[in-house]
MIPA-620507 format. One record per atom (N, C-alpha, C, CB): residue in one letter; x, y negated, z negated. Coordinates in steps of 0.05 Angstrom, whole numbers, plus 32768, in hexadecimal, padded with zeros to 4 digits. Glycine has a CB too. Example, Ala and Ser with C-alpha at 12.3 -4.5 7.8 and 13.67 -1.06 7.14 Angstrom:
2
a810880727F64
a80F6805A7F64
a810880427F64
a80E280597F4B
s8101802D7F72
s811180157F71
s81027FFF7F63
s811A800C7F8E
END
This chain:
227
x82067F1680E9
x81FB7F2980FC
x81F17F4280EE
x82107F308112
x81DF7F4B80F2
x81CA7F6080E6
x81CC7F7880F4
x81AB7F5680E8
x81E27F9080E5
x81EE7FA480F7
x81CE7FB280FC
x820B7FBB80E7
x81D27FC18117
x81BF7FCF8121
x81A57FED810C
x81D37FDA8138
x81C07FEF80FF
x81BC800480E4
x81A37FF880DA
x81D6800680CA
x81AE7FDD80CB
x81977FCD80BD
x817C7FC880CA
x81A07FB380B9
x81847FC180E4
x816E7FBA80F8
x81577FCD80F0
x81787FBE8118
x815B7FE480F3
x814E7FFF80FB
x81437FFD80E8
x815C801A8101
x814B7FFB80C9
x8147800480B0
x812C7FEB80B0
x816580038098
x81317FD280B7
x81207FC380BC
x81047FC580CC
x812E7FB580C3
x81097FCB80E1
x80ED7FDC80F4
x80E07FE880E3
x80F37FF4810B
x80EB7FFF80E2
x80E0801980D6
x80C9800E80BA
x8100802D80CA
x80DC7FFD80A6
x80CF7FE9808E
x80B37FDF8096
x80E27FCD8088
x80B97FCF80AA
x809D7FBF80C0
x808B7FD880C2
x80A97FB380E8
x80987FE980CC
x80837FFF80E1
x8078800C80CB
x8092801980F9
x807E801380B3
x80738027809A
x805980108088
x80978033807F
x806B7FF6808C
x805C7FE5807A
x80417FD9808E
x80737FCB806D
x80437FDB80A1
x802D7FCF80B5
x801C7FE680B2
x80377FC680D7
x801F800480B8
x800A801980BA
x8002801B80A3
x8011803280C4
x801080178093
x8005802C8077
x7FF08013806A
x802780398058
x7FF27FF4806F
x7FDC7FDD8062
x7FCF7FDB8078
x7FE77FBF8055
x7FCA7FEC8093
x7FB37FEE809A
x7F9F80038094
x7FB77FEC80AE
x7FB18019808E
x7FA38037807F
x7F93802E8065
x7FBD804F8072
x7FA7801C8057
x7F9F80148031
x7F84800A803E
x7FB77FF4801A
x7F877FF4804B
x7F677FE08053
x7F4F7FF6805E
x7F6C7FC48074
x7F58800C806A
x7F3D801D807A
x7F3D8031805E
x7F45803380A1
x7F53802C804C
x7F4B80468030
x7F3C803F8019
x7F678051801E
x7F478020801E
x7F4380188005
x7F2D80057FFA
x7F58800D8000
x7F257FFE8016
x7F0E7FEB8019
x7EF27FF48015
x7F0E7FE18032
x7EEB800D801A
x7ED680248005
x7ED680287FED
x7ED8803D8008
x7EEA80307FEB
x7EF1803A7FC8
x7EEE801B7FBD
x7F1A804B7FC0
x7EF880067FC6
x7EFB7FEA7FAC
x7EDC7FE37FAB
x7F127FC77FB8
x7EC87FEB7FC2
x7EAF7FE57FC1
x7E9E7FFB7FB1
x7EA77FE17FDD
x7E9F80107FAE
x7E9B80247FA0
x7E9F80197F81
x7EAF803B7FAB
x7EB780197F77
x7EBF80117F5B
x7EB27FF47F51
x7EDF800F7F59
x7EB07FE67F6C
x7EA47FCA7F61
x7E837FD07F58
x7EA57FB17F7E
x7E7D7FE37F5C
x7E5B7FE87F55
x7E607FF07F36
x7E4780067F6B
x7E3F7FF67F35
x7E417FFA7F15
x7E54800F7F06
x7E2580037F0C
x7E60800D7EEE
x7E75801B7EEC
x7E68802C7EDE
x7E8D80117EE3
x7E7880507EDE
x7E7380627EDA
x7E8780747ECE
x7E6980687EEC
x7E8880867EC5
x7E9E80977EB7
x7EB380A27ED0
x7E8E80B47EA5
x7EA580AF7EDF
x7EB880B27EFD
x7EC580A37F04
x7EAE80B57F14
x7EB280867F00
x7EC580687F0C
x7EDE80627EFD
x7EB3804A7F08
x7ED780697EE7
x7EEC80657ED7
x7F1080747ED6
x7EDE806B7EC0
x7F02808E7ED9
x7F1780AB7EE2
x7F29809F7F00
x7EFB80CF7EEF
x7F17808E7F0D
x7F2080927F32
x7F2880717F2A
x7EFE809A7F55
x7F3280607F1F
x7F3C804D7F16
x7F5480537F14
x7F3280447F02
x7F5480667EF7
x7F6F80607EE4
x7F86807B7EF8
x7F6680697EB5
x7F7780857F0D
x7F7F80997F1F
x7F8E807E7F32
x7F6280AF7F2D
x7F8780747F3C
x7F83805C7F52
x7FA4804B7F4C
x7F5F80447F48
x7F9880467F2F
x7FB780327F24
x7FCA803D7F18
x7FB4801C7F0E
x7FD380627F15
x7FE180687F0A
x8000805E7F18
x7FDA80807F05
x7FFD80587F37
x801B80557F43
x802580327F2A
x8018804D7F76
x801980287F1F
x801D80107F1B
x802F800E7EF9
x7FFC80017F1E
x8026802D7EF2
x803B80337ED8
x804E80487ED8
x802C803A7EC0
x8040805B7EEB
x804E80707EF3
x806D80677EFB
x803E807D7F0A
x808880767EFD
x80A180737F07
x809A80817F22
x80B980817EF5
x80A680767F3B
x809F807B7F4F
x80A780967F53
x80A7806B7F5F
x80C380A47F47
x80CF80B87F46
x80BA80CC7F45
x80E180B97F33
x80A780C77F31
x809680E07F24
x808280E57F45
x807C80D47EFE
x807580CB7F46
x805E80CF7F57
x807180DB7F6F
x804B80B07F5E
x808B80CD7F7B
x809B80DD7F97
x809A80F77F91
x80BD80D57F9E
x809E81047F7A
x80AB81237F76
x8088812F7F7B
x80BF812D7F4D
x807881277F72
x805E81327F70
x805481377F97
x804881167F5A
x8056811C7F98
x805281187FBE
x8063812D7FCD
x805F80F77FCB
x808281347FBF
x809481447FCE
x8088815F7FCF
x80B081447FC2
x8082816C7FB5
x807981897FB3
x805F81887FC4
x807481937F92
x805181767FC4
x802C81767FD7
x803981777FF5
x8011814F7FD3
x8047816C7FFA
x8053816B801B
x8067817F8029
x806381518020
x807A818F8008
x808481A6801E
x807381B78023
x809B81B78018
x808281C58034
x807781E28044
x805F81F0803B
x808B81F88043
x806481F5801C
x80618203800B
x803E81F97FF1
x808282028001
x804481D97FF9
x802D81C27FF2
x801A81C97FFD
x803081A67FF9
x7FFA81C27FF8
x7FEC81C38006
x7FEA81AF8019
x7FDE81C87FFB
x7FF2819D801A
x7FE68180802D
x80048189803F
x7FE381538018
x801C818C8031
x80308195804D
x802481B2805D
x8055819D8040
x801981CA8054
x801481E6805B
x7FFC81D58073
x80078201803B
x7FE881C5806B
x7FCB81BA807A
x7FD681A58097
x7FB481A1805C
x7FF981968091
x7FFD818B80A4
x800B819780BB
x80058179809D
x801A81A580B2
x802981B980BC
x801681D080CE
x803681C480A3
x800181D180CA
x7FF581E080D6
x7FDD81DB80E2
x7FF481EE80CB
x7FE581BE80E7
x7FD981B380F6
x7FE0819A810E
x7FCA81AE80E6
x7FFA81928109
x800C818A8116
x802F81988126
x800C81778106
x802781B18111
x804081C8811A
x805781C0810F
x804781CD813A
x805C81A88100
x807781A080F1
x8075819880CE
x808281838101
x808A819980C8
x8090819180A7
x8081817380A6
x80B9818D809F
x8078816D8089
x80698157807C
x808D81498079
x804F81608059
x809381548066
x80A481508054
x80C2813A8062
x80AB8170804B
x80CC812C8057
x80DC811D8069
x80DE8110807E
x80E78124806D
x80C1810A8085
x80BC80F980A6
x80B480DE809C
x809E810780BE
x80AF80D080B2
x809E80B580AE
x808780BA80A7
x809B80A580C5
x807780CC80B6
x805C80D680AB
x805080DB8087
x805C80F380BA
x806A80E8807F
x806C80F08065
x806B80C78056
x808F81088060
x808080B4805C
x808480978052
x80678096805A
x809D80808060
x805380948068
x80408082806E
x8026808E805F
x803D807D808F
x802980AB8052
x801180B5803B
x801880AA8021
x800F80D88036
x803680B58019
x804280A68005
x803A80898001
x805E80A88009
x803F80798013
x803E805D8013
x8021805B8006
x8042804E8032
x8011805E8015
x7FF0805C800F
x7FED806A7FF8
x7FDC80688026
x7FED807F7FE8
x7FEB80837FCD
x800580737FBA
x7FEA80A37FCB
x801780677FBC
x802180527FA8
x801480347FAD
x804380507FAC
x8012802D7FBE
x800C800F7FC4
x7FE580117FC6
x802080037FE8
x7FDF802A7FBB
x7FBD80247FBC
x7FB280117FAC
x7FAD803A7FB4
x7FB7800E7F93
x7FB07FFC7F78
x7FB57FDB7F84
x7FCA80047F59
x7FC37FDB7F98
x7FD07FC17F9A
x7FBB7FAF7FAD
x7FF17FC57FA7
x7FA97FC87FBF
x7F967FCA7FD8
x7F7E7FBD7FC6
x7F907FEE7FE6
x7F727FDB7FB6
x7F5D7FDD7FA6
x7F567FC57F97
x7F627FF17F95
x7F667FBE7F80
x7F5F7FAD7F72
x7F577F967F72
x7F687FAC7F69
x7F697F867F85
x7F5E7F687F92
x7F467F707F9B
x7F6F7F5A7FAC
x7F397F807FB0
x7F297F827FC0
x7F077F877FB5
x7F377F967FCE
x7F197F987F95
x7F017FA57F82
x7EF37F877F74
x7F117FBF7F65
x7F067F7E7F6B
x7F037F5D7F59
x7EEE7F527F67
x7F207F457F5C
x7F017F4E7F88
x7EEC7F407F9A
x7EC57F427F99
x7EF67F4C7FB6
x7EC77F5A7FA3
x7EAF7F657FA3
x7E9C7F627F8A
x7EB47F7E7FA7
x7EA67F687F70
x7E947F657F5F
x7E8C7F437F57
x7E9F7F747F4A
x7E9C7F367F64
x7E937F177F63
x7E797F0D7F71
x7EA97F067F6F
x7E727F257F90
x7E647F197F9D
x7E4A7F1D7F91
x7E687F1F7FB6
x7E347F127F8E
x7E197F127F89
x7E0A7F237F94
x7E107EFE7F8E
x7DFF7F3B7F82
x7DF67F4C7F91
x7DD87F457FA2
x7DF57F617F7E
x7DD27F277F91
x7DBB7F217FA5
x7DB97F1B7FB6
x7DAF7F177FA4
x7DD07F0F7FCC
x7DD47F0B7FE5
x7DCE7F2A7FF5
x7DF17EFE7FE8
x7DD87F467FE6
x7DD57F5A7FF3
x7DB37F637FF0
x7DEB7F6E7FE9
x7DAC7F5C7FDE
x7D937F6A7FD8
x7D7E7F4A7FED
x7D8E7F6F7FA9
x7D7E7F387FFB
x7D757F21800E
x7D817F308021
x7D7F7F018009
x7D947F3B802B
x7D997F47803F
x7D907F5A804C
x7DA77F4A803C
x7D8C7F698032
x7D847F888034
x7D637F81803D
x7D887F9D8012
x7D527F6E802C
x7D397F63802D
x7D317F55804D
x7D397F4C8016
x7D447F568063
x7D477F498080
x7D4F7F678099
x7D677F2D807D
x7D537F81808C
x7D5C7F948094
x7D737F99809C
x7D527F9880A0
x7D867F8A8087
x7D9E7F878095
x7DAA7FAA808A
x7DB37F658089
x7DBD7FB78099
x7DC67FD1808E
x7DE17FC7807E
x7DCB7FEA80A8
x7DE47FE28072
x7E017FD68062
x7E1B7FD58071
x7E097FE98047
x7E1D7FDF8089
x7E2D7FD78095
x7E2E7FBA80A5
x7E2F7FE980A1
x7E117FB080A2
x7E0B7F8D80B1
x7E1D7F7F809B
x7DE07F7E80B1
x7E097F8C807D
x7E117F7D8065
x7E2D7F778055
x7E057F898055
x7E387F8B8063
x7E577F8E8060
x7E6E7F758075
x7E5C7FB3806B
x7E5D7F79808B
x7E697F6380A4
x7E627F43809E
x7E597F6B80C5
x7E4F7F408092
x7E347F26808B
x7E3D7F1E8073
x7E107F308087
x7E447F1C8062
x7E447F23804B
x7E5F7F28803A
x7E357F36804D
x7E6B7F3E803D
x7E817F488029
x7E987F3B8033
x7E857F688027
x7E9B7F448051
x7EB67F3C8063
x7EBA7F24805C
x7EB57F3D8082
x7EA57F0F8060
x7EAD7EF98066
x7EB27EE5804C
x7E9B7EF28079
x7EA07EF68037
x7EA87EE8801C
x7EC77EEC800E
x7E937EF38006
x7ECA7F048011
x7EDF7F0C8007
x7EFC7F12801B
x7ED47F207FFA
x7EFB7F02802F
x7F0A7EFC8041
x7F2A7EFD8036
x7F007EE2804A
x7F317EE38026
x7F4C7ED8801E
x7F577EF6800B
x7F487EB58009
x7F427F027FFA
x7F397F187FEB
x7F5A7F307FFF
x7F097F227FF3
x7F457F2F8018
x7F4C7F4B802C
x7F6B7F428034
x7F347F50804E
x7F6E7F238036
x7F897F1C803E
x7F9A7F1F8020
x7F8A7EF9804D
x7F917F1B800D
x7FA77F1D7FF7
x7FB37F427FF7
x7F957F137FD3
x7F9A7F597FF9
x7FA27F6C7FFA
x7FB47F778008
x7F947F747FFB
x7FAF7F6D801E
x7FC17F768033
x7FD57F69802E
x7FB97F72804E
x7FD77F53802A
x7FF77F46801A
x80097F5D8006
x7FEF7F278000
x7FFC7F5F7FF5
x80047F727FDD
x800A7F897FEC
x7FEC7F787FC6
x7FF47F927FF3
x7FFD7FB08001
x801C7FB7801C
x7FDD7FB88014
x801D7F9F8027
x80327FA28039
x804C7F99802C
x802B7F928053
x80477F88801A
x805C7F7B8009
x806E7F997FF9
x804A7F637FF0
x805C7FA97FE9
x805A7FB97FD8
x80627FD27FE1
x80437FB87FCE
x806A7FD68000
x806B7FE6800F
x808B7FDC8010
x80567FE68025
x80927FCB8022
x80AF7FBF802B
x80BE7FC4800A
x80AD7F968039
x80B67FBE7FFC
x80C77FC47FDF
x80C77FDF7FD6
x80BB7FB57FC8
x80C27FF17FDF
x80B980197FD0
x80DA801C7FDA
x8093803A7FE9
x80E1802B7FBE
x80F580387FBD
x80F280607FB4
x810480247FA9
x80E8805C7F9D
x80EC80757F92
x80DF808E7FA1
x80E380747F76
x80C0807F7FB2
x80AD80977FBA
x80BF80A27FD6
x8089808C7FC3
x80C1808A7FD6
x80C9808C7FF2
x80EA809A7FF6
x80C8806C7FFF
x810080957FED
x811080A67FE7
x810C80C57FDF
x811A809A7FD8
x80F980D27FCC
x80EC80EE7FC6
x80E180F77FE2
x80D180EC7FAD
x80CB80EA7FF0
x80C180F68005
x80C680ED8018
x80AC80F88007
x80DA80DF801F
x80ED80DB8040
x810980E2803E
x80EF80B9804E
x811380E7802E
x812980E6802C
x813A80BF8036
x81308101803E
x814F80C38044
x815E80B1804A
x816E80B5806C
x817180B08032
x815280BB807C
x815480BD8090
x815B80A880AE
x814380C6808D
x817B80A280B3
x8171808580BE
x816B808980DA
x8189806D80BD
x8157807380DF
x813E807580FA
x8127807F80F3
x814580888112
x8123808F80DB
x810A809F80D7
x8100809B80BC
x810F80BC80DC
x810A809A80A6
x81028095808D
x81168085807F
x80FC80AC8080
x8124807B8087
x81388060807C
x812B80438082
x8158805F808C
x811E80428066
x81188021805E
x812D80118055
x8105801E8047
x81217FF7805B
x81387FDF804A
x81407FEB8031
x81297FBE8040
x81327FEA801C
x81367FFE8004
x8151800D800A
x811B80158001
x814D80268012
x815E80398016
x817780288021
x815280508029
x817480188035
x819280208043
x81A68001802B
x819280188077
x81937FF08023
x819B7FDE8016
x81AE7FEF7FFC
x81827FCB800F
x819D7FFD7FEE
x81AA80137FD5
x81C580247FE1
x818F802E7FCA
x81C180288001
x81E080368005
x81F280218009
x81E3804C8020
x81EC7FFD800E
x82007FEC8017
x82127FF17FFB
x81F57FCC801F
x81FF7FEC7FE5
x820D7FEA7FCE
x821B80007FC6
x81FF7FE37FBD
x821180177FCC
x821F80387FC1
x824380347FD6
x820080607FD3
x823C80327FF2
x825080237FFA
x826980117FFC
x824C80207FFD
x82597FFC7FE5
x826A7FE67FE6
x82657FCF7FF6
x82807FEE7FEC
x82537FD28007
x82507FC18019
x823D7FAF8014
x824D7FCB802E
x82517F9E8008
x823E7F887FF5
x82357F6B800E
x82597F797FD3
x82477F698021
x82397F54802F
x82217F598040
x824A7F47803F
x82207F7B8046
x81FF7F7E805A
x81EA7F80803D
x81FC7FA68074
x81FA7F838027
x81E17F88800D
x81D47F728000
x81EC7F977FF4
x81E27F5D8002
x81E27F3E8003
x81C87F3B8019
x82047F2F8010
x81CE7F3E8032
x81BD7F32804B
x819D7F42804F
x81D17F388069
x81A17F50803A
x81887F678040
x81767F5B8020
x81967F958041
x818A7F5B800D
x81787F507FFC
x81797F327FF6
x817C7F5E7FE5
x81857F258003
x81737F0F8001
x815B7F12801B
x81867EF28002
x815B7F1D802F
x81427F158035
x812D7F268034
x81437F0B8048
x812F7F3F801A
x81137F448011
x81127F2E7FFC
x810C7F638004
x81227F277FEE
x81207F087FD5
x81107EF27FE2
x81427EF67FCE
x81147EED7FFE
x81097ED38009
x80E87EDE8017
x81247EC58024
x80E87EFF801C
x80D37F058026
x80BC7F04800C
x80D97F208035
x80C97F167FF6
x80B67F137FCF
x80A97EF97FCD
x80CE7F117FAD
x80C07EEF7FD5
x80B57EC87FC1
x80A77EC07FD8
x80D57EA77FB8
x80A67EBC7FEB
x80927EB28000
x80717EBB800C
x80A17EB58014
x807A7ED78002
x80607EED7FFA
x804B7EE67FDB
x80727F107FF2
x805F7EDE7FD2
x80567EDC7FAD
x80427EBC7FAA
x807E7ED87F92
x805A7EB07FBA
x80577E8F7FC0
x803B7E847FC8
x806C7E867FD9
x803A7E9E7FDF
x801C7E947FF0
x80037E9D7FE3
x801A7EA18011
x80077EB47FCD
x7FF37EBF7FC3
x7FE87EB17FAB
x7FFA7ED87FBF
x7FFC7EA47F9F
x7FFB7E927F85
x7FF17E7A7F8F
x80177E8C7F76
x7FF47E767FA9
x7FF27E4F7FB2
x7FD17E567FBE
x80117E3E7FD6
x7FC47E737FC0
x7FA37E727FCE
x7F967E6C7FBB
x7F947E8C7FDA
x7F807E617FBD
x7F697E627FA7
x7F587E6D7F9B
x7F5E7E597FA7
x7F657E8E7FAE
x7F547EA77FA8
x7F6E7EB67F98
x7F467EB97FC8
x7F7A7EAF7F8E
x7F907EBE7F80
x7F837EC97F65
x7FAB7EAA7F7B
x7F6B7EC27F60
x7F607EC87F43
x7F547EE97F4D
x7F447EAD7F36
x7F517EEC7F5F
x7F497F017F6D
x7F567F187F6B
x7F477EFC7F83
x7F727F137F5E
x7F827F297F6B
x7F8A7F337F43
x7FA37F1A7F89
x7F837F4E7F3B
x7F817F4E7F26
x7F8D7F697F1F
x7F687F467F20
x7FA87F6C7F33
x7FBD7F7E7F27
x7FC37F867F0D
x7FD07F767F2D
x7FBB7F9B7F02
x7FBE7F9D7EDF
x7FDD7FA87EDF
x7FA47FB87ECD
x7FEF7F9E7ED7
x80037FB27EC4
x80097FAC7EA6
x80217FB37ED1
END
């Protein structure tokens, strides 16, 4: 039986990891089309910017996100005064965080994708009056389809697993910023090795089944995570 504590910690996991790989897809789906064009010195800068969460210790990037979101931060001073409350320690705070660690994970499959497609289908398109938003619906979406499903795999996957950011800028809030992560690390600080057992095996069974389906597509060559 799955005490109620867990439950919550579970929602909350769902609810951070569902918003924030729909944010990555409306963030990230520009930018991977952007980088997929001809490359440039900027491109290059807004890359190795892009994949630093992927070497970086999460610690560094949470403490960096913490100081931008208090009071005192500019992005906390800009929310705060514009919503009338603290950045710092909410869900709000997990779901910016989230989207700048798990971006690379968005980006890259998506970037791969794109540069595979033939730019002469766009330039026959373009030659019919199609706009780039037709050309994007006609065209990109539908080629790079399995592409948009692997991202979003990664990205929600990549989300349910964040420990370090997410501890720096939520604290260990339960109902509000207590992920699986978090409350799994207090079963064990606890002792409470049989709810720490039940929680990690089923992010173990959630990894491998995630990993499983991405390795078993035939678009898996697509997905070109550097570490």
């Amino acid at each position: 039986m799955i005490a109620p504590q867990d439950l919550t910690a579970i929602w909350v996991t769902f609810k951070l990891a569902s918003i924030s790989t729909i944010l990555l897809l409306i963030i990230g789906t520009p930018i991977a089309w952007w980088l997929s064009q001809k490359p440039g010195k900027f491109k290059k800068i807004t890359e190795a910017v892009i994949a630093l969460p992927l070497i970086l210790p999460p610690t560094v990037l949470g403490f960096y996100l913490l100081i931008a979101f208090s009071p005192n931060g500019l992005i906390g001073q800009l929310w705060q005064s514009l919503t009338g409350a603290p950045l710092a320690f909410t869900f709000s705070a997990l779901v910016i965080g989230s989207v700048f660690y798990s971006l690379p994970f968005v980006v890259q499959p998506l970037q791969s994708a794109f540069r595979q497609i033939p730019q002469g289908l766009y330039e026959a398109a373009a030659t019919m009056g199609a706009s780039p938003k037709d050309q994007f619906f006609s065209i990109t979406a539908p080629i790079a389809k399995r592409s948009f499903l692997t991202a979003a795999s990664l990205g929600f996957a990549h989300t349910v697993g964040e420990f370090g950011v997410i501890l720096m800028i939520g604290g260990n809030i339960p109902g509000e910023t207590q992920v699986l992560s978090l409350i799994l690390f207090e079963h064990v600080e606890t002792l409470q090795y049989s709810r720490a057992h039940g929680l990690a095996a089923g992010l173990l069974i959630f990894s491998f089944i995630t990993l499983y389906w991405l390795y078993s597509s035939d678009h898996f060559d697509a997905l070109k995570i550097k570490r």
